[in-house]
C-alpha positions as CSV (number, residue, x, y, z in Angstrom):
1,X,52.7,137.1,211.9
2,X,51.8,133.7,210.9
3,X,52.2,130.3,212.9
4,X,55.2,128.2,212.4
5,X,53.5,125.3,213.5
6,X,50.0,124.1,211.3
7,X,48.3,120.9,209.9
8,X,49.3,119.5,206.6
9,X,46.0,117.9,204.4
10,X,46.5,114.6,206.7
11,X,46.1,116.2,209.6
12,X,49.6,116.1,210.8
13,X,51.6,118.7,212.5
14,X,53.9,120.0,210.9
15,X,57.0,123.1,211.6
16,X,58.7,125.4,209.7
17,X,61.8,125.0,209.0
18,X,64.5,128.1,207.6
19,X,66.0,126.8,204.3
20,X,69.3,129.1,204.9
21,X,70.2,127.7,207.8
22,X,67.8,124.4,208.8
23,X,66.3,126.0,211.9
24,X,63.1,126.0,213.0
25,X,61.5,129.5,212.4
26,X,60.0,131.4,215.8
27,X,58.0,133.5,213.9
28,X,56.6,134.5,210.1
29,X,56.4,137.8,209.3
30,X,55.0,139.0,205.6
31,X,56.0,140.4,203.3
32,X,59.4,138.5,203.8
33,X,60.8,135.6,206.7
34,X,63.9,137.1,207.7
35,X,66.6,133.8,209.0
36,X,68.3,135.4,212.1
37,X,71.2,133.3,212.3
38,X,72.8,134.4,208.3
39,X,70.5,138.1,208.5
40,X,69.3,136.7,205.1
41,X,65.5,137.1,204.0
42,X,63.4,135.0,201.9
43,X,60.0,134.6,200.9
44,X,57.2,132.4,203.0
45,X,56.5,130.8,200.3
46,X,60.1,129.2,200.6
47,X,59.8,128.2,204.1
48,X,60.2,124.3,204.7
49,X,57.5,122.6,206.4
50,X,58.4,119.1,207.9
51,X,56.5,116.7,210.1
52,X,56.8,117.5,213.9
53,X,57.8,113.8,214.4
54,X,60.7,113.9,212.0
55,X,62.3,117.4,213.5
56,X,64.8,116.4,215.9
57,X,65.0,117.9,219.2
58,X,68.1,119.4,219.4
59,X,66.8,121.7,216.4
60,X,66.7,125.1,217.8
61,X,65.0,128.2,216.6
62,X,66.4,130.9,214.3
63,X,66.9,133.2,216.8
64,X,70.4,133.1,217.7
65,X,70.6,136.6,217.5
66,X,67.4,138.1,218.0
67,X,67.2,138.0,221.8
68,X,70.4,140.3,222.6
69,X,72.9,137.8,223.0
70,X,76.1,139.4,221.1
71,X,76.6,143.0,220.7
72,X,78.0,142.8,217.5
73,X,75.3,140.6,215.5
74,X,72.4,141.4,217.3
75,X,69.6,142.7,215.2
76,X,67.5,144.2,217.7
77,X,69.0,147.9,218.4
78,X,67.5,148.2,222.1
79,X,68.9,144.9,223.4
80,X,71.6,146.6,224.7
81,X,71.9,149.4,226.7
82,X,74.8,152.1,226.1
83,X,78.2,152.3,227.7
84,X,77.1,155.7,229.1
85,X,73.4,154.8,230.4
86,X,73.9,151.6,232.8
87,X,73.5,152.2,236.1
88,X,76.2,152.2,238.5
């Protein structure tokens, strides 16, 4: 994993950005990013770095599905646990 958030040459903070979808990325992996909210994947290199200052703050992280939230688009196979083992 690599950080998402680093200093450009000027000493600047800057974010990365997803260029499928404009989100900011949680996390970096190698040898691909993968953008959680289109399930496409794309190389670091094509990640979009933009000043801190300029990201607004309404833009949320690429992880609309990541964390469990819909059943049908959720990429993590444990989020959910099976009809048959909730407890009753």
């Amino acid at each position: 994993m690599f950080n998402t958030k680093k200093k450009n040459e000027k000493g600047e903070v800057v974010v990365a950005i997803c260029p499928l979808c404009n989100l900011r990325v949680e996390f970096i992996g190698a040898p691909m990013v993968r953008c959680y909210s289109t399930g496409g994947t794309y190389e670091p290199e094509q990640i979009m770095w933009v000043l801190e200052s300029k990201v607004s703050k309404e833009t949320g992280y690429d992880v609309e599905n990541i964390r469990g939230n819909d059943k049908e688009q959720d990429f993590l196979p444990n989020a959910h646990t099976a009809e048959d083992e909730k407890e009753g």
